[in-house]
Structure formats: C-alpha cells, structure tokens
C-alpha positions in Angstrom: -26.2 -120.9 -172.7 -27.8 -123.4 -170.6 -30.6 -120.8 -169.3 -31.0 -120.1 -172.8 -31.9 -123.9 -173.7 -34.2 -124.7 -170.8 -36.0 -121.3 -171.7 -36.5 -122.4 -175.2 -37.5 -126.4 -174.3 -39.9 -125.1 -171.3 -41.9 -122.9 -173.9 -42.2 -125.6 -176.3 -43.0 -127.5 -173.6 -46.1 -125.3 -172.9 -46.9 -124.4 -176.3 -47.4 -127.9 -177.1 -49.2 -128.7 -174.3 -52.0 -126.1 -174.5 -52.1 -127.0 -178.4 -52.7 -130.3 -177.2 -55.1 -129.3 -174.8 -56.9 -127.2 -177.6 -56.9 -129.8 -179.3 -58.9 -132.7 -176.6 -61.0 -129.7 -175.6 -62.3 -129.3 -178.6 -62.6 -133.0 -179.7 -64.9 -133.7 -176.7 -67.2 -130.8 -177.5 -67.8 -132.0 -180.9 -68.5 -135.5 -179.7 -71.1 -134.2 -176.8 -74.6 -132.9 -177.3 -74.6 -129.2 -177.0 -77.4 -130.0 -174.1 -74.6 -131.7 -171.7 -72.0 -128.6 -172.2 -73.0 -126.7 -169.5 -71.7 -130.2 -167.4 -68.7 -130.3 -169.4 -67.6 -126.3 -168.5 -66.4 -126.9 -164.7 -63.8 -129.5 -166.5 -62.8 -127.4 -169.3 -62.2 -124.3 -166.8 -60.5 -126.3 -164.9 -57.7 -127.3 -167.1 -58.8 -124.7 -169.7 -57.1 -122.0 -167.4 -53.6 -123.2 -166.5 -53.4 -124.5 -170.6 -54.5 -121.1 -171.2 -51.6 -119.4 -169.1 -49.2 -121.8 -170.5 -50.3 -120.2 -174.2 -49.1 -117.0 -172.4 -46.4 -117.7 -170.9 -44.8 -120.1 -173.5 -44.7 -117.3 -176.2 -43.0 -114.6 -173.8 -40.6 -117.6 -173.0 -39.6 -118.3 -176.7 -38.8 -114.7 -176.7 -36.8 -114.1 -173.4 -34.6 -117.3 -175.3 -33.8 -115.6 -177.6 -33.3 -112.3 -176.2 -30.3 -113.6 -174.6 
C-alpha cells in the first residue's frame, strides 16, 4: 500500500516537474531573439535531459502504481 502511494506521488512528482520545465523552456525561447538560441541550447540540454527522463519515467511510474 505504501509502495503503492510513493509510486504514484513520485510520478506526479516528475510529470509535473517536466510540464513545468516545458513550460519555462519554452517561455524563455519566445522571449529571446532566435539569433541568441544557439547560446541558450547548452542550458536547455542541460536541464532539458533529466526533465526529459522524468517525462519517461513518470508515466511508467503511474503505471507500476497501479499495477500493484
């Protein structure tokens, strides 16, 4: 039951932050010019990849919940 619960708060925990992250990524290219992107990618890599396993991850979390 417990395992169960944490499973289920951890993936919402990591949906909602990649959405979030989604969400500041995108807000800060539509604010810069598209000439300073190529300065902006390092950053977005950066925190784009562990928000991006997090989208994986959360899902296949959601699921092993409520598997069990």
């Amino acid at each position: 039951m417990t395992r169960r619960v944490v499973g289920r708060a951890l993936g919402y925990l990591l949906l909602a932050a990649a959405s979030c992250w989604a969400a500041v990524a995108s807000a800060e290219l539509a604010r810069l010019s598209p000439v300073l992107w190529p300065l902006v990618l390092p950053w977005l890599a950066a925190t784009g990849l562990p928000a991006a396993a997090g989208a994986v991850a959360a899902p296949a979390l959601l699921r092993a919940a409520e598997s069990h």
